[in-house]
Structure formats: C-alpha cells, structure tokens
C-alpha positions in Angstrom: 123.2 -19.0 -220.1 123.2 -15.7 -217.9 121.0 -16.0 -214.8 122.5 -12.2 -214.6 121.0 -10.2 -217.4 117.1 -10.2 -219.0 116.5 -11.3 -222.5 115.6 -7.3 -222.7 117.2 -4.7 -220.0 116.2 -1.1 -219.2 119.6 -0.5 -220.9 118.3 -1.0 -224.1 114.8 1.2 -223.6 113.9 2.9 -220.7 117.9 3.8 -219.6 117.7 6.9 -217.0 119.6 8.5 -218.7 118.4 12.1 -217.7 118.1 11.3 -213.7 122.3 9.9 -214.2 123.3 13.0 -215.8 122.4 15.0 -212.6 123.6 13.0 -210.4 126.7 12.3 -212.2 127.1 16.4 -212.7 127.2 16.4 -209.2 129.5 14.1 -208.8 131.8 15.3 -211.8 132.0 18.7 -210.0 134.6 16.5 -207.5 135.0 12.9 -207.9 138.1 12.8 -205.4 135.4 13.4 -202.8 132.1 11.7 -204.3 133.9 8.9 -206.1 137.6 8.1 -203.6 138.7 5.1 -204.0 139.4 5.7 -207.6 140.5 8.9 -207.2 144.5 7.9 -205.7 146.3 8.4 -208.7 145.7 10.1 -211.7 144.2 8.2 -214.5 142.9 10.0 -217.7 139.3 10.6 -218.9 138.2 8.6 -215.6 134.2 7.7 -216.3 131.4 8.8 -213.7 131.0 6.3 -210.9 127.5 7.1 -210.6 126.4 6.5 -214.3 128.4 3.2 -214.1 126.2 2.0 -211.4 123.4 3.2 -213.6 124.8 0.9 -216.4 125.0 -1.9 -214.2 121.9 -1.7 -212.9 120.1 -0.9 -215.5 121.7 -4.0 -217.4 120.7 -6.4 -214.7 116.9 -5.0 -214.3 114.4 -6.0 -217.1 112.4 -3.8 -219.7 109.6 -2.3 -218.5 110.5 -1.9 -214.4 112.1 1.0 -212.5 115.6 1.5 -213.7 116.1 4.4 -211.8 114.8 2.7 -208.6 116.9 0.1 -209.4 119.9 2.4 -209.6 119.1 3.6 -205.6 118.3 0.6 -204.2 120.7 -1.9 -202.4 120.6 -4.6 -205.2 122.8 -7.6 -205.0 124.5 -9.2 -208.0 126.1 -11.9 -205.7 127.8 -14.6 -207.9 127.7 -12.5 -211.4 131.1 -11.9 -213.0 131.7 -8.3 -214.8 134.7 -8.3 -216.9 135.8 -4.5 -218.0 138.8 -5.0 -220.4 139.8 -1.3 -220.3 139.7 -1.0 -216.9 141.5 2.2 -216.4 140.7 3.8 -212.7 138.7 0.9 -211.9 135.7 2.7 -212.0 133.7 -0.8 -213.7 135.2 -3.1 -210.9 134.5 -0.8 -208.2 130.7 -0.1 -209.0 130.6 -3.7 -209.9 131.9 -4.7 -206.2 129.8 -2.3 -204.4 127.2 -4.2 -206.1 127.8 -8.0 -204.7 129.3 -9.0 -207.9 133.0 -10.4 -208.8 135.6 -7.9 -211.0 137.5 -8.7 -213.1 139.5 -5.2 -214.6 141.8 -5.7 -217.2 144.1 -2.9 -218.5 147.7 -3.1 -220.2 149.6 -0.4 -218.7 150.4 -1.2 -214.8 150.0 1.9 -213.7 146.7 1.4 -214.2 146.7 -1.6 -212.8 148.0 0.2 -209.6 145.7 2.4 -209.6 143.0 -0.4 -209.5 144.3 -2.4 -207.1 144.6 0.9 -204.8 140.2 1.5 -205.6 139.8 -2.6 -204.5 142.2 -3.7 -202.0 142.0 -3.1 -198.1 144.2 -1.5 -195.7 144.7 -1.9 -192.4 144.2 1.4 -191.1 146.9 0.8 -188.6 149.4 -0.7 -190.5 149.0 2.2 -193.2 149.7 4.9 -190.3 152.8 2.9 -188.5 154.2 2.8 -192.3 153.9 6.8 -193.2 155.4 7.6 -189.5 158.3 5.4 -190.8 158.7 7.2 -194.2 158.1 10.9 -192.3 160.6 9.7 -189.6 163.5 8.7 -192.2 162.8 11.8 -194.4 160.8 14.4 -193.6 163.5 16.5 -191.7 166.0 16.5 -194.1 163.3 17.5 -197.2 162.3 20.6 -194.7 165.9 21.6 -194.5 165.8 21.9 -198.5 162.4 24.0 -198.3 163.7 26.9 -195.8 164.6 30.3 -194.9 167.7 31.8 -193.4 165.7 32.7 -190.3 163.9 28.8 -190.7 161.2 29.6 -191.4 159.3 27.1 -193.9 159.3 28.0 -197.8 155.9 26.5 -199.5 157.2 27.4 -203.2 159.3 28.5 -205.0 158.6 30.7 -208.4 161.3 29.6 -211.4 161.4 31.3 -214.9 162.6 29.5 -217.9 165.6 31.6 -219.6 167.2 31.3 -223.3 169.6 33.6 -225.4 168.3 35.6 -227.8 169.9 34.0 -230.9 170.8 37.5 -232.3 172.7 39.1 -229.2 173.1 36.5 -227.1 171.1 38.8 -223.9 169.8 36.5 -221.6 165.6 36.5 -221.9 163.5 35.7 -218.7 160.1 33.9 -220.6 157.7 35.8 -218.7 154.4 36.7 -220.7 153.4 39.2 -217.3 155.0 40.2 -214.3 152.2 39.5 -212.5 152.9 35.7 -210.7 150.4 35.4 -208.2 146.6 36.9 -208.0 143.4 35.7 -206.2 141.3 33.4 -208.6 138.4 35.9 -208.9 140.7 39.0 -209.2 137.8 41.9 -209.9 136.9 40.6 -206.4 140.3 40.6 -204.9 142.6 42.4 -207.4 145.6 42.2 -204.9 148.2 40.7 -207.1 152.1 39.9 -206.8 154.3 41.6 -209.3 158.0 40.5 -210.1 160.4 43.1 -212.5 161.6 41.3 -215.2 164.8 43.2 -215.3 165.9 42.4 -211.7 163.4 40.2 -210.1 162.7 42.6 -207.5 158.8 41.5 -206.3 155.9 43.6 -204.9 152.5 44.3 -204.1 149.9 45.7 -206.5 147.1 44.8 -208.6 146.3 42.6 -211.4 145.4 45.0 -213.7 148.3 47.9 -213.4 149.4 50.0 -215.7 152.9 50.5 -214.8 154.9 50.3 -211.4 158.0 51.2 -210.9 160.2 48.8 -209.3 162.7 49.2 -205.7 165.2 49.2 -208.1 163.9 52.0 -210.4 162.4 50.0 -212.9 159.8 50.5 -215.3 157.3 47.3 -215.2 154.4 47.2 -217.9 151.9 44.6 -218.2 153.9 43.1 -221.3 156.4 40.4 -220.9 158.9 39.2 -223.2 156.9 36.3 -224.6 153.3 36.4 -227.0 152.9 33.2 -228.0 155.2 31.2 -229.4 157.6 34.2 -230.2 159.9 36.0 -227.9 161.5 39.6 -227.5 165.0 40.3 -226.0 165.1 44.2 -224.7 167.1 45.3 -227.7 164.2 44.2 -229.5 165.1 40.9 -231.5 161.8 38.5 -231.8 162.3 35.5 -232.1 160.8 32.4 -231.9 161.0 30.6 -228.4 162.0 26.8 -229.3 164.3 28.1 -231.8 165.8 29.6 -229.5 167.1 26.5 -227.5 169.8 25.3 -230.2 169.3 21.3 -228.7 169.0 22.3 -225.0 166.9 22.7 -222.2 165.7 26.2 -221.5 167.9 27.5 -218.1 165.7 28.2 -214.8 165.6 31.2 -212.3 164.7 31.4 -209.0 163.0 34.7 -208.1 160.4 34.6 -205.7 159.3 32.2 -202.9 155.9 32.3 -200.8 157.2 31.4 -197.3 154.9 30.0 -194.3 155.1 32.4 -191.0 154.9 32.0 -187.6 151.6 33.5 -187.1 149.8 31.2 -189.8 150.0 34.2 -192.7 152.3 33.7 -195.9 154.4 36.1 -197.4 156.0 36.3 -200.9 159.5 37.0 -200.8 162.6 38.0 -203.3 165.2 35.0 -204.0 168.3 35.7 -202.0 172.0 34.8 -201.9 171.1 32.1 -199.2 168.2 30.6 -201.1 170.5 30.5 -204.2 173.2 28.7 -201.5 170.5 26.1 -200.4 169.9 25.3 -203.7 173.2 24.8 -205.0 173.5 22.2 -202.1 171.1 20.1 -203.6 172.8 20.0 -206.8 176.2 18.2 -204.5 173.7 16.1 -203.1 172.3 15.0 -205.8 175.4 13.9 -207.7 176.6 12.1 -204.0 172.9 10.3 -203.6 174.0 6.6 -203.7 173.1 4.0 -206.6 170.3 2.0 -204.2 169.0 5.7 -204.5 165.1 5.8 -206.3 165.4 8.1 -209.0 163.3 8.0 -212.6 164.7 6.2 -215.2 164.5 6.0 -218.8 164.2 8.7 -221.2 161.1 10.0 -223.4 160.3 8.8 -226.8 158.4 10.2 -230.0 154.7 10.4 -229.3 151.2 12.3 -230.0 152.0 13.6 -226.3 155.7 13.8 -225.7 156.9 15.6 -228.7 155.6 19.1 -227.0 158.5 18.8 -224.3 160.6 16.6 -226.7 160.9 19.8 -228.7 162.2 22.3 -225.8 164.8 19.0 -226.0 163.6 17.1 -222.3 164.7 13.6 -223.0 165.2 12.0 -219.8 162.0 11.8 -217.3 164.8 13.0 -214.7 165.1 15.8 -216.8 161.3 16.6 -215.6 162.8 17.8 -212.2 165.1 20.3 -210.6 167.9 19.0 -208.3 165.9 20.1 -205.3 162.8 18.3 -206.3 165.2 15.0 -207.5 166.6 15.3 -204.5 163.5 15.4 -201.8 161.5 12.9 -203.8 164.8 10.5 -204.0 164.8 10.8 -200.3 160.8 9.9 -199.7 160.4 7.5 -202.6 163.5 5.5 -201.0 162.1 5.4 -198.0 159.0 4.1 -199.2 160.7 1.4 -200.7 162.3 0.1 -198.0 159.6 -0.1 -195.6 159.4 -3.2 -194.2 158.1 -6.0 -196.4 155.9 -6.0 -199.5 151.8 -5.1 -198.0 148.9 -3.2 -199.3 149.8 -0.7 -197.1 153.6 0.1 -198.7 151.6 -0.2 -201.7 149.3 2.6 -201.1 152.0 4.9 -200.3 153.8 3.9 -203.5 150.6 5.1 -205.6 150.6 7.9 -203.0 154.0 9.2 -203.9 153.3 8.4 -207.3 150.4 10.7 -207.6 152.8 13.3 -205.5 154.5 13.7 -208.3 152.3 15.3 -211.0 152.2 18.2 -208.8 156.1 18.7 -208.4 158.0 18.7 -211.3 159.0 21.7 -214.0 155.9 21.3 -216.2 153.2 22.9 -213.1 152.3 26.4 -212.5 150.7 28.5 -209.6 146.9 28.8 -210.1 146.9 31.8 -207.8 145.5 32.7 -204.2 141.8 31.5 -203.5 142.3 28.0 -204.8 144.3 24.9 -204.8 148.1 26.5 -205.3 148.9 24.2 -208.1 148.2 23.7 -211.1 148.9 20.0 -212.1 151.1 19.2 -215.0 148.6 17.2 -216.9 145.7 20.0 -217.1 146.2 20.1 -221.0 146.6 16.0 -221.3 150.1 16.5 -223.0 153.4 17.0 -221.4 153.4 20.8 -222.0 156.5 22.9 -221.1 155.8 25.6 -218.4 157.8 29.0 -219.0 157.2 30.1 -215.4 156.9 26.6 -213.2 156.6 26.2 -209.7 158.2 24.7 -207.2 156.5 23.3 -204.4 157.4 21.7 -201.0 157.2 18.0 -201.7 156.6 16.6 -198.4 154.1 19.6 -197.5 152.8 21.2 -194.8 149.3 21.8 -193.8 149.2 25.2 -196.2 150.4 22.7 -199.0 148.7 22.0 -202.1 149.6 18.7 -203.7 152.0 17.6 -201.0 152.8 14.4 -199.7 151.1 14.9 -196.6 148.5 15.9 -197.5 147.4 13.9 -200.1 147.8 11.2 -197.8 145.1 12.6 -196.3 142.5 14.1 -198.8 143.4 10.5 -201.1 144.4 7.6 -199.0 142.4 8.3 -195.7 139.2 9.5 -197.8 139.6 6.5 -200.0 139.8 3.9 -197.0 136.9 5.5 -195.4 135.2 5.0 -198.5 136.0 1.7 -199.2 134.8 0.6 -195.3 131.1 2.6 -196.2 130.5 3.5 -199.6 128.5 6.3 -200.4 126.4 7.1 -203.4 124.7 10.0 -204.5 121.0 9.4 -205.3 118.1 11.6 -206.3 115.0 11.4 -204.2 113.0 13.5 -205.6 113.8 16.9 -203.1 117.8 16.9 -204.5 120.7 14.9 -204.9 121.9 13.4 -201.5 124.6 11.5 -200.2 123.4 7.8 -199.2 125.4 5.1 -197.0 124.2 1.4 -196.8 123.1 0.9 -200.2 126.1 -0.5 -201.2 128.6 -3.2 -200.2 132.3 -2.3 -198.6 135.4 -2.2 -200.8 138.2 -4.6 -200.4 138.5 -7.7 -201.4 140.7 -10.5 -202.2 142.9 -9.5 -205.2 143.5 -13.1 -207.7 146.5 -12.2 -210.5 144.8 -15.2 -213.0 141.4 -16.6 -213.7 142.3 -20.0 -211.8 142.9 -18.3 -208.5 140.0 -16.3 -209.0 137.5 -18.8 -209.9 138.6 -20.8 -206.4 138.3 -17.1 -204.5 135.3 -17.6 -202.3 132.7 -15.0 -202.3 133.6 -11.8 -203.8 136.8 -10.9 -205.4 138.5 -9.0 -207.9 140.9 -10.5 -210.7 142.7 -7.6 -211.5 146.1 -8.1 -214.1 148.0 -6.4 -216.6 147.8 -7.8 -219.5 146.0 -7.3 -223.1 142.2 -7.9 -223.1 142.9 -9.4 -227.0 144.1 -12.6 -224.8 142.5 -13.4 -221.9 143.3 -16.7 -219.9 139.4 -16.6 -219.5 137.7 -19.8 -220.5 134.8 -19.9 -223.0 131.4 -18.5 -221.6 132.4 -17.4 -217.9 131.5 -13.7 -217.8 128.0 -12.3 -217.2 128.2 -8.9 -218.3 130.7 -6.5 -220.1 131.0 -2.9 -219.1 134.2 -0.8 -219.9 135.3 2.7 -221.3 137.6 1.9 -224.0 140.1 4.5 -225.2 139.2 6.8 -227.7 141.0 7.1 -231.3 142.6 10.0 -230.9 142.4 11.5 -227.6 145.1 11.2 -225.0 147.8 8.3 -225.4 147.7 6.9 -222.1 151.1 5.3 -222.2 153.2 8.2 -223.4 151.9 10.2 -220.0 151.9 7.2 -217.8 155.5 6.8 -218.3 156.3 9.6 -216.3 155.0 8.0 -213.5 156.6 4.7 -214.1 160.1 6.1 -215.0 160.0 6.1 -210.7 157.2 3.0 -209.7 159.5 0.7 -212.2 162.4 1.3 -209.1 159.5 1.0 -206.5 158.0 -2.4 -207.0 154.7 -1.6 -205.1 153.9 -4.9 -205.5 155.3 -8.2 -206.8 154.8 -8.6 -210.8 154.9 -4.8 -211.3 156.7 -4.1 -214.5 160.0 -3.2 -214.3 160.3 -2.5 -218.5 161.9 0.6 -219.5 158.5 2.1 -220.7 154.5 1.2 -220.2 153.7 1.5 -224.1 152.9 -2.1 -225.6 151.8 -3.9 -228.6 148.6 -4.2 -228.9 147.3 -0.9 -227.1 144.2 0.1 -228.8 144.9 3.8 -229.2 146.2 4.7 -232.4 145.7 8.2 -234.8 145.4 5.8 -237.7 141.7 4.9 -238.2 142.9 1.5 -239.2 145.2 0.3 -237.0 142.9 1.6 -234.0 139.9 -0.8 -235.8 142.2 -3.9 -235.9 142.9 -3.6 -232.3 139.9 -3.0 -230.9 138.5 -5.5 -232.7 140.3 -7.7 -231.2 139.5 -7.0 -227.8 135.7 -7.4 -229.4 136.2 -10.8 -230.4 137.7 -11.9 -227.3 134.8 -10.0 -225.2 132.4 -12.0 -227.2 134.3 -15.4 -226.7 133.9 -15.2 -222.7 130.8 -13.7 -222.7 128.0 -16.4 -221.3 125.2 -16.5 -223.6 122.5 -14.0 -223.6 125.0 -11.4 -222.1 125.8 -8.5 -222.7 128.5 -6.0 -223.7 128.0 -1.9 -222.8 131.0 0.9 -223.2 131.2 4.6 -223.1 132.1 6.5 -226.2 132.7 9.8 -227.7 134.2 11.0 -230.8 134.9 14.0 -232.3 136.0 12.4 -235.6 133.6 10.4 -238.0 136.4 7.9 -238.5 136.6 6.7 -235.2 132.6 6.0 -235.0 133.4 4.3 -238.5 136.2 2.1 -237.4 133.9 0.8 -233.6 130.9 0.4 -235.5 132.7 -2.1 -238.2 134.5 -3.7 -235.7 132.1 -5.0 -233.4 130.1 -5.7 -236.6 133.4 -8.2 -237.9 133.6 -9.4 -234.3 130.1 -10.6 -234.3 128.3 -7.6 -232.0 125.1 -6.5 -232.8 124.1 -2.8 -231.5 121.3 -2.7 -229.6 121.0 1.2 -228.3 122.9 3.8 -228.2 121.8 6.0 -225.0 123.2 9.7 -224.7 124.5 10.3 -220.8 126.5 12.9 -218.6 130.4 12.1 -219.8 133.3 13.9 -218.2 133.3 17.6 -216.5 132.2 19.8 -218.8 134.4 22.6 -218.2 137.9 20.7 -218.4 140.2 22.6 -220.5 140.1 19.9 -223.4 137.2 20.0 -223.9 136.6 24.2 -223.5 139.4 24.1 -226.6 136.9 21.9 -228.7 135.3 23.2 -232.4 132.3 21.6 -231.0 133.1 21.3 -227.3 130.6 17.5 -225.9 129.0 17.1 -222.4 127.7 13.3 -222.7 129.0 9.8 -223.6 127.2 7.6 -225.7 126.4 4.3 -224.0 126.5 1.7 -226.5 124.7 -1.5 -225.8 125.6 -4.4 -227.7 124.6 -8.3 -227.9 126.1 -11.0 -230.1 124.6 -12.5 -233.0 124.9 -15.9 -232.3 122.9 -15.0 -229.5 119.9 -14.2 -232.1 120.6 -10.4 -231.4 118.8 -7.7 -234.2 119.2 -4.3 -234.3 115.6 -3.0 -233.2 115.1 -0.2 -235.4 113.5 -0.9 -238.6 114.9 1.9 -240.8 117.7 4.4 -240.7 114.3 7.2 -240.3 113.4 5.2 -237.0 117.3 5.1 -235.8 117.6 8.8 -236.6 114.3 9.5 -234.7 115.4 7.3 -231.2 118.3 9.3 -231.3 116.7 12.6 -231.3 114.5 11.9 -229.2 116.6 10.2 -226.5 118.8 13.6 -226.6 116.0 15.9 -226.4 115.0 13.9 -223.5 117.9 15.4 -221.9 117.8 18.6 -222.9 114.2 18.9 -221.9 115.5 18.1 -218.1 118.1 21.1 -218.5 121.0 18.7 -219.1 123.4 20.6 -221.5 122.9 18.7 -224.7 126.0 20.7 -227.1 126.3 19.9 -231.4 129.5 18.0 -230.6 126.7 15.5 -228.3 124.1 15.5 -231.3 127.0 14.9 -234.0 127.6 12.3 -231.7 125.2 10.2 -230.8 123.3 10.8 -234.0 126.2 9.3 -236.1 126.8 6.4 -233.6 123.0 5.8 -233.9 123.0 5.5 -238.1 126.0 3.4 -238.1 124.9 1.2 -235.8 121.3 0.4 -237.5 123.2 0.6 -241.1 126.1 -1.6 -240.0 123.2 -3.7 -238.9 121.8 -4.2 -242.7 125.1 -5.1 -243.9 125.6 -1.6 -245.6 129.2 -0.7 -246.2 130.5 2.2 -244.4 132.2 4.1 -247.5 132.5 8.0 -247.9 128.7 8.2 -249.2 127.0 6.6 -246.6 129.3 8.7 -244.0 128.2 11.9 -245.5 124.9 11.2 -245.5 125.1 10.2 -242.0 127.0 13.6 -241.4 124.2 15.5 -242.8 121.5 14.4 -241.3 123.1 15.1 -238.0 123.8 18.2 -238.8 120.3 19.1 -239.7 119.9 17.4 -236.1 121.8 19.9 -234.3 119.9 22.7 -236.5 116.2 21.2 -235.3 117.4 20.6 -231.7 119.5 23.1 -230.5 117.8 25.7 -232.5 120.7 26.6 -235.0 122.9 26.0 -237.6 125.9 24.0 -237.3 
C-alpha cells in the first residue's frame, strides 16, 4: 500500500486548477527560460512544468487541505517512486525530482531519452567549458572561413530561393510569393523593409508595403511574386502547379542575398556576388573529399503523416535536408564533438546541443524578420514542410546569431545547469506571479539504465531508458504514483520528426546504448490515425501502468482531443485495462498562440487532467448520473473562465465529452455511435450556455 498518495487527493476535488493556469501562462509565454533543463532539445507538445508540480502535489496532499499551498511550498516526497511512461521532455521526472522523489521516465524513441537525461543529469561546469573550447578550437575557424566576405568580414545568413522549370517553356521560375525578404516584426511601426528583384536579384531598401520600385537594373518589382499557393507563374504566363513542376527532383536553390556582420556592430544586407558563389562552390569539393570517419546524417525518409509534405517535393535522404555548406560546417563540429575525449555527461550535453543546432540550419527554415529571433525553426508547423525561400544561417554563430551553436550553448546548456544547481519556480502569492528559489531540490542525479540498479541507487535517482512502457522490467506493485502526457491520436508523429535528428545522433553516440538503428519509429508506439490500433496500444501501456502501480495509487495524464474517437478509444481502454476515472479537471495546456493550434476549427487552450484509480483497488466513479458528470464539468470550466482564463469551444467539447465517457464507461454502457452523439450534443449545448453562443 502507498504511504505516498491519500485514499482521496485534491486531485480528485479541490484541483487548482484556475491558480495553475496563470502560472503556467506565464510560464508557457517562455519555458526555455522558466522551465530550462527541459528546454535543450526540441521535444514536441512539451507539458507545463508548473501544472505538473501542481499534479504532483495535488496527488500527494489530501481532500479537503490547501492544494495550492501545497503546490508553493517546499514539500518532500523523499522515498516515493513516479513512473511517467511517456516521458517525452522529462517534464514528469524533473518536477518529480525537484520534489524529493525518485524518476523513473520511460519513452521509446532515444531522442527522447536524450533529451531526459540532458533535464536530469549533472555537469561539471568545468568539464563542460574545457570540452566546447576543444570543439571551437578544432572547428570553429575553418566553419567562419565558409560564412565570409571577400573583404572578411562575417556573413550571418544567407537568403536562398527554391527554382523549378516551368513545365510548358522550360524558363527557370524563382518561387518567391514577394520580393520583400526581410521586414521588422511589427512593420506599421518600422515599415523599413528589404526588397530583392525577382528578375535579377538585385536587393534594396524600401518599405513593406510598396507599390512598385524599380530596380538598379531597371526593373519593374510589384508586390506579386510568382507563386499563390500551391500554383506557380513563369513570366510568359504559364501557371502551373508547384510540385508538379519538379518531375521526381528536388527544387534547385539560389543564392541572392546575405546579411553580413560589420565592423562597427551594425549589419548590412548585401547582393550574392561572384565570390560568395566561389566560396560556395568550395564547399561542394569539400564535401565530396570529407573522409568516411566524417559525421554526416544517415538514412533516408519514409512514408508518414509528417514526412510525405517534403517526400512530395522528392527529399529522400535526411542529408538531402542540407546544402553543402551547412553538410559541410556541421560535419566539421559534429565530428569534433564526437571525438572529444571519452564518453561524459559533458560530451553528452554538447551532442544534444548540436543536435538541437540543427533544427535551425537546414533548407526547411525561414527568416522571421528584424525585431525578433532571426529564424524561424523548421518545425513551427509540426510537419517537415518545404521552405520556397529558406535561410541559411551561420552554424557555429556569432554573438548576432540566432540559433547558433554558440549561442545556444549559452541560452540552453548554461541556463539549464544553473537551473538544475537552484531551481526556480513560479508561484502566485497573492500580489503576482514571482520567481521563487529554495522551494525545490537541485537537479542531477544518478542516472540507473534498469530497475535493479535503480532500486540499489541510494537516495534519489532517476531510471531513465528507452524502451516500451507495454513491458516494463518493473516488478509488481513498486510505483507510487503515475503521471505522464501520453501522445495524442492524431497530432504530431513524434518518430517521423525525431528522425531528422537521429539520422546524425545515430553517428554520435552521446552515450553508451544510444541506438544506432536506421530510424527511431518502433512497434508498439502508441500514435496511430487509426482509432483502433491507437486503443490497442495504449491499452497496453494501461495495463502495465496498473500492474506496477502499489495499491491505492494512482494514475493522472494530460489529454486533449479534437476528435471524438480518440476520447472513445482512452476512455475504453483504461476501462478494459481495469482504470476507473475518477475526475477529469480542465487546466492551462500548451501556448495558446502556436501556429497549430491558431489553424484549429475550434482552436483549445487547456488539457484535461484525467485522474484515474484501479478497480481492484475498490475505485467508483463518483458521479451518480451522466446529469451530475455533465454539471462537474461545466462547472469546473466556468471556474476558469470566471478567473479570466481563456476557456475556447474546442476546451468545452473537450472536457465535456471526456467527462460523459468517463461516468458512462463507468456504468458499463457501450460507447457506440448513439451514445457518442448524445455526448456530442450535450456539449455542444455546453459551449452554447458557457461561452455565450452557438457552436
């Protein structure tokens, strides 16, 4: 029996859920900063920190006390065991740490894995600094050669454009959809804009909103470029459509403009010239003379929910992700990084480091513009989207730099170790939301790769594997409390996206027992479009979860779904797997204005918290009809939206059909296309009576 968890928690009733949601919109606004040891490397849909220490809390403090006092208090869970089988970012295990209790984080792609051993581990502060001086020392000068001027001064990026033939005359077509490249990031305040002529690249000065200009060439340049859409016009007028276009190839790539760092501190965008064009073809000779022991990706793409995009404009290989400059300057760090001198936490850390360099230097970013971070990351939309007009940034960086080696090893690994030596958490006291130290315990612990070495680990550790969470070396009755974040039915395919960054880590080895397969997808992955095949493998991971569970535990995730059949398919699962749904409590979920979500018919701000006990432990569902279930719901999400917390239809549909299910599950009613439509209606007339208006 758990010493761990009450026979009734604040989970279940009295969860804070509206005092979470601003803190955690606080720190949603910038995790990197608020949240950084699990901030590295990207990981997708990466949970609040602060409303997983409210979970844990609130699961460990008993109906009927101060949950929320709980939460900012320096409470000690010293000896309890929190298993998160989805473990992601390590959000779970980090909270769970910070708390006095032992991790153990679960997840079956190793680059998550990496990433969680990165949020865990400890670095010698020393050690990590004598190892990047090694790496700069081997590689740096030779990567600033490649990003230069014919006077020497430092280039910061460069500005490509996709090309294709116009199937009809064969004219090569520059895929711009504007001329204008660069402009500041609130442009009616600063309408200063950089404008390139499509017809000879010749760049200038103006504003973001011309009319026309006339180029140093004589040109004519309008705000309409060739491309709208998916369609594309050649000057002689053929449309056509883009992808067509490509007849099995890769679009071709231009150089035209380049942002270059001067003496005096300012930056100045340039025209491509014969000698930029000359550096550049040197780095296709070197690249095709780098030796065999050199790092480069390997393995090529696969079919997938989010690979086809770039499959379709025909990139096949992950090295085909890359020009030969980039291939070429990352070869030459990530080789170094390799062979520094035997395998530590600290070569580690700049493995992930390099790793999470990447996503910002490859063909599939973009420039955001002046005013901001210079560029945009290549997995803003979640899928591997093309970029018609990508940029090229210096790898290893400069202080100007935006997603740079260097400095990213600053604004990730430095942040993240002070973070991990004195944890800070945001807490309301009543006059705001401030940053507090000393509630919490330091980061970094002893890292066990199985259950025996972990159970012999004295004091507080952190078992942290990959491997599926359907079979866990976990004896019976060993884990106190389960919190995780499981993948969602049909949201983003971790594996397809993670490959990218393992086509190079598999060459790497940051540490022993990292995968060297060809690709990070596996059998058994619960992520699947098919409603079916996603319940069978979740389920799974359900009835192991309840297997290890000590009795009188308990098991709490985070969930959203826009589709009814991927609340059907968790409900009926944990049902067959012997879970009993005890709440379901609305709470701040991701950032609100990420660009998946903005696209959404019925765009959510919160995560459902579902709180679950097993049966054999006695567990009921404690509403006593599906009108009482209906009204806890409504009335735990106009909680929220009585505090000003933004409560959208897609968080009503939501939680309103999670909380039906889960009481009709409950009564042994089968989940058919009746019951579901009923469900559906009555949360529509839920959004109507909340939010004031019709679905």
């Amino acid at each position: 029996m758990t010493a761990v968890v009450p026979s009734r928690t604040s989970l279940e009733s009295t969860f804070p859920a509206a005092m979470l949601s601003e803190v955690g919109t606080k720190e949603s606004w910038r995790k990197e900063v608020h949240r950084p040891a699990t901030s590295t490397h990207k990981w997708w849909a990466k949970r609040l920190g602060t409303v997983f220490r409210g979970i844990l809390t609130s699961a460990t403090t008993p109906d009927g006390a101060d949950a929320a006092e709980a939460y900012g208090s320096s409470l000690d869970l010293a000896g309890a065991v929190v298993l998160d089988p989805f473990s992601g970012s390590g959000v779970t295990g980090v909270e769970a740490l910070k708390l006095g209790a032992r991790a153990v984080c679960f997840d079956i792609n190793p680059v998550a894995t990496l990433v969680q051993r990165q949020a865990v581990q400890s670095w010698d502060l020393g050690a990590l600094e004598t190892a990047y001086q090694a790496v700069e020392s081997a590689c740096r000068s030779e990567v600033d050669r490649l990003h230069r001027t014919e006077d020497g001064r430092t280039v910061l990026y460069y500005f490509w454009v996709a090309t294709v033939d116009c199937p009809d005359c064969s004219e090569v077509v520059r895929l711009f959809d504007s001329p204008v490249f660069s402009k500041n990031a609130y442009p009616k305040r600063v309408p200063k804009a950089q404008i390139v002529c499509p017809e000879c690249l010749a760049v200038q000065e103006s504003r973001y909103d011309f009319d026309t200009e006339t180029c140093a060439n004589g040109h004519l340049i309008t705000q309409r470029g060739a491309v709208r859409g998916q369609l594309t016009t050649c000057r002689q007028g053929h449309r056509f459509k883009t992808s067509a276009a490509l007849g099995g190839a890769r679009p071709g790539y231009e150089m035209y403009a380049k942002m270059v760092a001067n003496s005096d501190g300012s930056k100045s965008y340039e025209a491509i010239t014969d000698w930029d064009r000359k550096l550049y073809d040197e780095c296709v000779e070197a690249l095709a003379g780098l030796p065999e022991s050199a790092v480069l990706p390997r393995g090529g793409l696969t079919s997938g929910n989010n690979t086809n995009q770039a499959l379709k404009w025909n990139f096949r290989e992950w090295r085909d992700f890359f020009n030969a400059r980039q291939l070429v300057s990352l070869s030459l760090i990530a080789t170094a990084i390799r062979d520094v001198a035997g395998p530590a936490p600290e070569r580690e850390a700049l493995c992930a480091l390099f790793s999470g360099t990447l996503e910002f230097n490859n063909l599939f970013t973009s420039f955001k513009g002046e005013g901001t971070g210079a560029v945009r990351h290549m997995f803003s939309h979640h899928i591997l989207k093309p970029e018609r007009t990508p940029l090229e940034a210096h790898p290893w960086g400069t202080p100007q730099s935006s997603g740079a080696f260097s400095t990213l090893y600053k604004s990730r690994l430095r942040r993240a170790h002070e973070y991990k030596t004195k944890p800070v958490d945001l807490i309301d006291r009543g006059a705001g939301i401030e940053r507090v130290t000393g509630l919490s315990k330091p980061l970094g612990v002893t890292i066990a790769d199985s259950w025996e070495s972990f159970a012999s680990a004295a004091g507080r550790a952190a078992y942290v594997a990959t491997r599926n969470a359907a079979e866990m070396d976990i004896p019976d009755g060993s884990v106190d409390l389960i919190v995780t974040d499981p993948p969602y039915m049909d949201n983003v395919h971790y594996a397809e996206l993670a490959d990218f960054f393992h086509a190079w880590l598999q060459c790497m080895r940051p540490y022993a027992g990292y995968s060297d397969a060809a690709t990070t997808r596996r059998a058994g992955e619960v992520q699947h479009a098919d409603p079916v095949e996603f319940g069978k493998a979740i389920e799974a991971v359900w009835t192991e979860c309840a297997r290890v569970l000590k009795p009188g535990g308990l098991l709490a995730f985070t969930f959203h779904q826009a589709r009814m059949s991927g609340w059907v398919r968790v409900v009926e699962s944990l049902r067959r797997s012997g879970w009993v749904v005890m709440a379901v409590q609305p709470v701040k979920g991701e950032m609100t204005t990420s660009i998946v979500k903005a696209g959404a018919r019925e765009p959510s701000n919160l995560d459902s918290v579902v709180v679950c006990r097993r049966g054999a432990d006695g567990a009921t569902n404690p509403n006593l009809s599906m009108a009482e279930a209906l009204a806890t719901a409504t009335k735990e999400l106009a909680g929220l939206r009585d505090r000003g917390i933004d409560v959208g239809a897609g968080d009503v549909r939501s939680v309103v059909r999670g909380s039906l299910l889960a009481y009709l599950a409950s009564t042994g009613v089968d989940l058919d296309e009746s019951v579901t439509t009923r469900v559906d209606s009555l949360a529509t007339e839920s959004i109507a009576t909340l939010l004031g208006r019709p679905d």
